[in-house]
C-alpha positions, 0 to 999 in steps of 0.5 A: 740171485739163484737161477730159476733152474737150480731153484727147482730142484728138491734135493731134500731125498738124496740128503736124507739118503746120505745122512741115513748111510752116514748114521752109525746107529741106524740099521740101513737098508736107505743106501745104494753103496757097496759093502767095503769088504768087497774092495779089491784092496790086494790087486789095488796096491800092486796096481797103484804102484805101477799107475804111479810109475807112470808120469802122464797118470799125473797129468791132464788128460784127453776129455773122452778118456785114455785110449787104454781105458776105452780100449778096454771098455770097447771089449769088456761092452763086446764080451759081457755084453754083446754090444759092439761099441768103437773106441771112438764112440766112448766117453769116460766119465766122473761117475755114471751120473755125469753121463746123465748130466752130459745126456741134458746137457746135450739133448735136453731143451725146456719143454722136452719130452722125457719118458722115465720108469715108474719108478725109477733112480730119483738122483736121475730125475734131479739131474734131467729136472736141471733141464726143465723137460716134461717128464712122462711116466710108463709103467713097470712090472716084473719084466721091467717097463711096459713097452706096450703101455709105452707103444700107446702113450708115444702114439698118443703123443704124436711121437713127440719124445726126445729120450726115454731113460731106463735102468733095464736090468736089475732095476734101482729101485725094483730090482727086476730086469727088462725082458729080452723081448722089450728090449727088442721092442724097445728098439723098434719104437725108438726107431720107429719114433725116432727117440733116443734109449738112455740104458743106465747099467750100473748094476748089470755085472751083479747077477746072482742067477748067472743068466746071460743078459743082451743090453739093448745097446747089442741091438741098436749101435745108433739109437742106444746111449749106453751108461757104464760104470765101475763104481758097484764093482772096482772102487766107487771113490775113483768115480770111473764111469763110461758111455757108449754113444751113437757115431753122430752125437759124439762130437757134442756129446764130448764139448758137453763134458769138456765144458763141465770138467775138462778130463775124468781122474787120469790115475783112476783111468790108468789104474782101471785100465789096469785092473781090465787089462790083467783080467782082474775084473772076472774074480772080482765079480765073482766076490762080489756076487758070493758075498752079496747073495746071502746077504739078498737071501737072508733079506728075502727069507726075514721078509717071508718069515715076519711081514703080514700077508699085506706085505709085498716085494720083488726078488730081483735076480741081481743088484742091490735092491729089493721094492716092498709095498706096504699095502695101505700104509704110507711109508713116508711117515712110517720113515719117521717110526722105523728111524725112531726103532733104529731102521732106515729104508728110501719111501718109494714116493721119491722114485716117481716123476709124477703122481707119487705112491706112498705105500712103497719103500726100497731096501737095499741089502748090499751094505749091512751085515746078514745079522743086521738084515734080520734084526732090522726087518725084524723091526719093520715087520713089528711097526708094519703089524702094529699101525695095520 
């Protein structure tokens, strides 16, 4: 009786994710959510007593969000990001990942062309699969994705793409960040080729080396569909997210989520409204960054200190991840080894569309303790030497 569509799609990674976070015995590097510590719990109480002064925060409300909240996020896109966004071309969303939903649900018919990162986040590879499109794979490196790789892979398809998904800065699950040069690229084929830029930026405000950072959406208002969200940097249990969409998809781009759910959280739209509007977000950032980047360090130093010299990884200059590559070892069955030792990490063979590599892994670091990121890398490296 389940449609063909449902039927397809292999959630079995995003549970064992779950479970693996939810395991209170388990060193885990698997998740990619916040340390609780960093919940702005003091601004929160003052905020969600005046939010509950407020009886239309109780109510339904419009399906593209409230004009307070979209108000806001049309200047925090302005000054955090350089990207000139209306307030009339926002959606607020349940969470970034109703934004990719919205972006299938919308664009995508069976058959379509859909370029993605190798790797990239493989909850966005479930979502599109819903979809039924033809996944196409480009090539990443330490500046992100390869935009000559992609230049000829486009050409050699006739440019027949509809959309190329990306996670440009801070990338989930390698940690880098695509160069300005790319992103300006970038943008050039998606006009050239007439696709749309799907930029998923959840992570973009974590920025340990405090460089300045363009999204391609501040190159490009009609080619970019730019994905926002306060889940890594407010509070995740709100599930306030946003998109920045071109004027001429808006309308459809709105029945998508209409349909789905009518309206995002009100409260939490007036409470994150709030929190902007106050100047809030600044200092929480600025926590944010200061409790995370010991933790980034001391993740990076026990890799240095312990793992052999066939051992890889990236040093991602800001969010949550760092990428190993484990040379000539496959980490999916290493999984089963390092949870049997108490340590869980996501095999890397789950972030691929296409064409799996099994010598990989991501390791988060946001979420255990510094102590507890030593003695579980300290267990990894002891499994890596041993089975070498």
């Amino acid at each position: 009786m389940l449609s063909r569509r449902i039927k397809s799609i292999d959630t079995t990674a995003l549970k064992r994710v779950l479970d693996l976070i939810s395991a209170g015995d388990i060193i885990s590097f698997a998740g990619g959510v916040p340390s609780v510590e960093t919940f702005p719990l003091g601004e929160l109480k003052n905020i969600l007593a005046e939010v509950s002064e407020i009886p239309q925060a109780f109510q339904y409300g419009p399906s593209e969000g409230i004009p307070e909240l979209r108000e806001e996020l049309s200047k925090y896109m302005k000054e955090r990001w350089s990207a000139k966004v209306d307030l009339g071309d926002i959606i607020v969303t349940h969470g970034s990942q109703q934004g990719i939903d919205v972006v299938g649900r919308a664009l995508i018919d069976p058959g379509d062309v859909v370029l993605v990162e190798a790797p990239t986040y493989f909850v966005a590879l479930n979502t599109f699969q819903v979809y039924e499109p033809k996944f196409v794979q480009v090539r990443v490196d330490e500046e992100g994705i390869v935009t000559e790789d992609l230049e000829v892979i486009i050409r050699n398809m006739n440019g027949r793409v509809k959309i190329l998904y990306t996670v440009p800065t801070f990338q989930n699950p390698t940690g880098t960040t695509l160069s300005e040069d790319r992103r300006k690229h970038l943008v050039e084929l998606a006009e050239e080729y007439n696709f749309y830029i799907v930029e998923d930026n959840p992570y973009g405000d974590i920025n340990y080396s405090g460089r300045k950072i363009k999204a391609i959406k501040a190159f490009s208002s009609d080619r970019v569909i730019y994905l926002g969200s306060f889940s890594k940097i407010f509070a995740p249990g709100f599930r306030i997210a946003w998109m920045a969409v071109p004027h001429d998809l808006y309308e459809r781009f709105l029945v998508a989520k209409q349909t789905a759910d009518v309206c995002t959280n009100t409260f939490g739209q007036y409470a994150a409204a709030l929190f902007l509007k106050k100047g809030l977000l600044d200092d929480q950032v600025k926590r944010i960054v200061e409790y995370y980047r010991p933790k980034r360090d001391t993740m990076l130093d026990a890799l240095e200190d312990y793992m052999p010299e066939s051992v890889t990884w990236t040093r991602p200059e800001g969010g949550m991840f760092v990428w190993t590559t484990v040379e000539g070892m496959n980490t999916d069955e290493l999984l089963k080894k390092a949870v049997e030792r108490g340590v869980a990490y996501v095999p890397g063979s789950v972030f691929y569309a296409l064409n799996p590599r099994s010598d990989q892994m991501r390791l988060n670091f946001t979420f255990e303790s510094i102590d507890r990121i030593q003695d579980g890398i300290k267990v990894l490296a002891s499994l890596v030497k041993e089975l070498s």
